[in-house]
C-alpha positions, -999 to +999 in steps of 0.1 A: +110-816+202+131-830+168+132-791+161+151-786+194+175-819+190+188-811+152+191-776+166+212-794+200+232-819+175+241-785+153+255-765+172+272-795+188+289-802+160+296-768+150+315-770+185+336-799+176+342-788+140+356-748+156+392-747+156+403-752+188+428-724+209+465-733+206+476-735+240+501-711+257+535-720+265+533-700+297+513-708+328+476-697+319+466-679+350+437-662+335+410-651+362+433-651+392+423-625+419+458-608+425+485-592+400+458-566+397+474-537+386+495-510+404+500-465+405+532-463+408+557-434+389+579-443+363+616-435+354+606-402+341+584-393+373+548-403+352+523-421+372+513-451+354+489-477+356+475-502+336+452-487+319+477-468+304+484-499+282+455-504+269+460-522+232+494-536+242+503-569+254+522-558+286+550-573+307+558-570+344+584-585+359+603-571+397+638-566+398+668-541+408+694-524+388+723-538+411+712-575+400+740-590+388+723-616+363+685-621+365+672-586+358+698-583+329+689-613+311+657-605+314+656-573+303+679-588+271+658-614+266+624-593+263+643-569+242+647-595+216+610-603+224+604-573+210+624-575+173+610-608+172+580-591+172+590-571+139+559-552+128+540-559+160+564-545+183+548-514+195+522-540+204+545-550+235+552-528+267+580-541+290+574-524+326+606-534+352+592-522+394+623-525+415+621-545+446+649-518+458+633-483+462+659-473+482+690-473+456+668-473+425+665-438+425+643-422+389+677-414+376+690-447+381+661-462+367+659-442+338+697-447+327+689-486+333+661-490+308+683-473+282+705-497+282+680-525+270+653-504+251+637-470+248+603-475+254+610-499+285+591-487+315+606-488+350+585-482+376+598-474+411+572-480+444+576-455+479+594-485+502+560-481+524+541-493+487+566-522+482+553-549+511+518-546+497+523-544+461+549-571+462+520-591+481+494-582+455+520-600+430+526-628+449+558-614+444+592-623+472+619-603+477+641-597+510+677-574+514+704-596+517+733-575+537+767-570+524+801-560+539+787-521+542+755-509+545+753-500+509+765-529+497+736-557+502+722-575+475+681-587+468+666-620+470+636-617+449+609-639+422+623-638+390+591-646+364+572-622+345+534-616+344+519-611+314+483-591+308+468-589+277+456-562+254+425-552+278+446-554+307+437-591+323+466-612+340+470-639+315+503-655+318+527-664+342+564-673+325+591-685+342+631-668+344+642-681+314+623-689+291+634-683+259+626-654+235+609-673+207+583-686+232+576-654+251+571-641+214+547-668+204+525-662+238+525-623+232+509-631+196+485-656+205+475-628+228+475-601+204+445-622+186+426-618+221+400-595+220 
């Protein structure tokens, strides 16, 4: 019985002595039961999934290329994500799904990315895929109509979902939060195993 308390106080204080996690910056959504994953083809007509990401710290975040602001920034802001990264960059994928299947042709999509970085991923659901996957995500979005039938804009969620290296939801940020933080969350979870 004294054998089994030292052993109890021990490890005890081994736990209080362990250095405890820092905390992330984002919202810690770690075992939720959507933001699952997605099959969807990318801007250069590969199907991709998660999986494929194994290793990286990956980024998802919906959007369109007509977006006059959000997408932009966003797509800025997790470029410079990514050379605040320095050495640990290839460590980050950035993966953009349009909430606008319609317009955002593969073309389209692929000329977008370039503008913000190479290895940027956009990935474009069929519009019958869209209402589910953007349900997995917890994701809103809704046309807005314009003077013309071309012309409409899109309402949609604006933060990014964050998985880590094995592919788990992790991390829920907010639209604008700033680069240095998004970089500090992405390396804490590169120490994730």
């Amino acid at each position: 019985m004294l054998g089994s308390l030292i052993v109890g106080l021990a490890s005890s204080t081994l736990i209080a002595c362990s250095p405890k996690a820092e905390p992330f910056q984002g919202t810690d959504i770690t075992g939720v039961d959507y933001a699952q994953g997605f099959r969807l083809k990318d801007q250069n007509g590969v199907e991709r999934s998660l999986a494929d990401f194994q290793g990286k710290v990956t980024v998802v975040f919906f959007g369109f290329t007509q977006c006059p602001d959000v997408c932009p920034t966003s797509l800025t802001t997790m470029a410079e994500v990514k050379r605040l990264l320095g050495a640990q960059d290839d460590a980050l994928q950035v993966i953009f799904i349009t909430v606008d299947p319609e317009r955002d042709t593969l073309p389209l999509l692929k000329a977008y990315m370039s503008n913000f970085d190479p290895t940027f991923l956009a990935l474009r659901p069929e519009p019958s895929q869209l209402p589910s996957l953007a349900a997995d995500f917890k994701t809103y979005y809704k046309k807005v109509e314009g003077k013309t039938p071309t012309s409409y804009s899109m309402d949609h969620s604006t933060g990014k979902f964050i998985f880590d290296t094995q592919g788990r939801v992790r991390l829920y940020s907010q639209y604008g939060t700033e680069a240095h933080v998004l970089k500090d969350d992405i390396q804490k979870l590169l120490k994730v195993k």
